[in-house]
N, C-alpha and C positions, 0 to 999 in steps of 0.2 A: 388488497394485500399490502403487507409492507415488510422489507427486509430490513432487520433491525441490527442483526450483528453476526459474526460469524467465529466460530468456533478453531481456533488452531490445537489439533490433537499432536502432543509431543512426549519420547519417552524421556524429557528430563523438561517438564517444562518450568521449573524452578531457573533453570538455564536464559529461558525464555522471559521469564517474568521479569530475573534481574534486566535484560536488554530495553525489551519496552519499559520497562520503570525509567531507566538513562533516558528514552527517549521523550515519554509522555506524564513522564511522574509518577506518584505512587498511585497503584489500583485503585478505581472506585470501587471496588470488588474483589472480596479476598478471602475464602474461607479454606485456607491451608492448600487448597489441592489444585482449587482453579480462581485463575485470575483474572481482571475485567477492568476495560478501561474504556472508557463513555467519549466517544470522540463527536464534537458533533449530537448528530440524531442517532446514531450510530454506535455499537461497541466492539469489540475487537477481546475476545475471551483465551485463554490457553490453558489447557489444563491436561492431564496423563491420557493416553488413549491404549490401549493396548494390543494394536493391531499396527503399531505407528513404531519406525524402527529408525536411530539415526537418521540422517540429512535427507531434505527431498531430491532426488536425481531429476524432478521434471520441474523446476521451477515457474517455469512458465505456464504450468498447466494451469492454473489460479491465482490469479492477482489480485488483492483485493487493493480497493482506491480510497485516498483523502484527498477530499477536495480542497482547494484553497485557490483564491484571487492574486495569494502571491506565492508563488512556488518558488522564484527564485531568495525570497524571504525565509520560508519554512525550510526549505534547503538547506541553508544555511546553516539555520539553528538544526536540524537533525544532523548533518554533519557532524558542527562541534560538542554536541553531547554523545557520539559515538555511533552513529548509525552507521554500515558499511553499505557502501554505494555501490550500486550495477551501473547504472546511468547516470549522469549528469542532465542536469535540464536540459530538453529541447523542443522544438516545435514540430511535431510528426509531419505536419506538412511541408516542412521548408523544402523546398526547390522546387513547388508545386505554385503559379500563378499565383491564385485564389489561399494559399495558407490558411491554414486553421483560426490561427490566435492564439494555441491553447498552450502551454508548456504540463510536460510530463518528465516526472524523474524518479529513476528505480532503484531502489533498494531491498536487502535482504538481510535476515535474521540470523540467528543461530544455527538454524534448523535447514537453512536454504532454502526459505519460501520468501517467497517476493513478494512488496508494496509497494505505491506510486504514491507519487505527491499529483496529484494535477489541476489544473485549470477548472473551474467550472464550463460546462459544455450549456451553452445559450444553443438557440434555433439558426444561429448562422454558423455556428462550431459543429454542429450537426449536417448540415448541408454541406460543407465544408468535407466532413469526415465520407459522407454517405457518395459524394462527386469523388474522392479519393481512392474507394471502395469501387466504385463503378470501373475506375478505369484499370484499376489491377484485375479484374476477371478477360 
């Protein structure tokens, strides 16, 4: 199997398109009602849903991720072409021995759903994450 892209349902998503357009350029996809931008291997679509009402009140229930090697780079640029920020970069593991490596940073839409910028997770960012996990149960 492979997860290819995912679908943001919006009742204005013309709202949405203008945003990610600021952020990622103009759609690689666009046929009036829904829109698609190829990120990566990846795509990131918006389009009307009708069961979909105003702002998400759970933001965190669904995050979806871009990865990058330089998040404090990408940052930046989504910054100053207008992304609004939840989080600023950081390393989930800091104050933890063994630290991650990885930086992650959160943002949000129109809509109040939430994206990351983060780090690629290698086999020691895993271990890392998984020893993290172990010790908060």
């Amino acid at each position: 199997m492979n997860l290819n892209s995912i679908l943001i349902g919006s009742e204005n998503p013309q709202r949405l398109k203008d945003y990610y357009t600021k952020l990622f350029g103009a759609p690689t996809w666009d046929d009036g009602a829904y829109f698609g931008w190829q990120l990566g291997s990846g795509a990131i679509t918006v389009g009307p849903h009708d069961q979909v009402k105003g702002q998400n009140r759970e933001p965190g229930r669904i995050l979806w991720n871009i990865e990058t090697p330089d998040v404090q780079g990408e940052f930046k640029k989504l910054k100053a072409a207008g992304a609004t920020v939840v989080k600023e970069p950081y390393d989930p593991a800091e104050g933890n021995a063994d630290g991650s490596g990885m930086l992650i940073s959160t943002f949000s839409d129109p809509d109040n759903n939430y994206f990351q910028l983060m780090s690629p997770m290698d086999a020691a960012a895993y271990e890392a994450a998984e020893r993290m996990g172990a010790a908060k149960r």
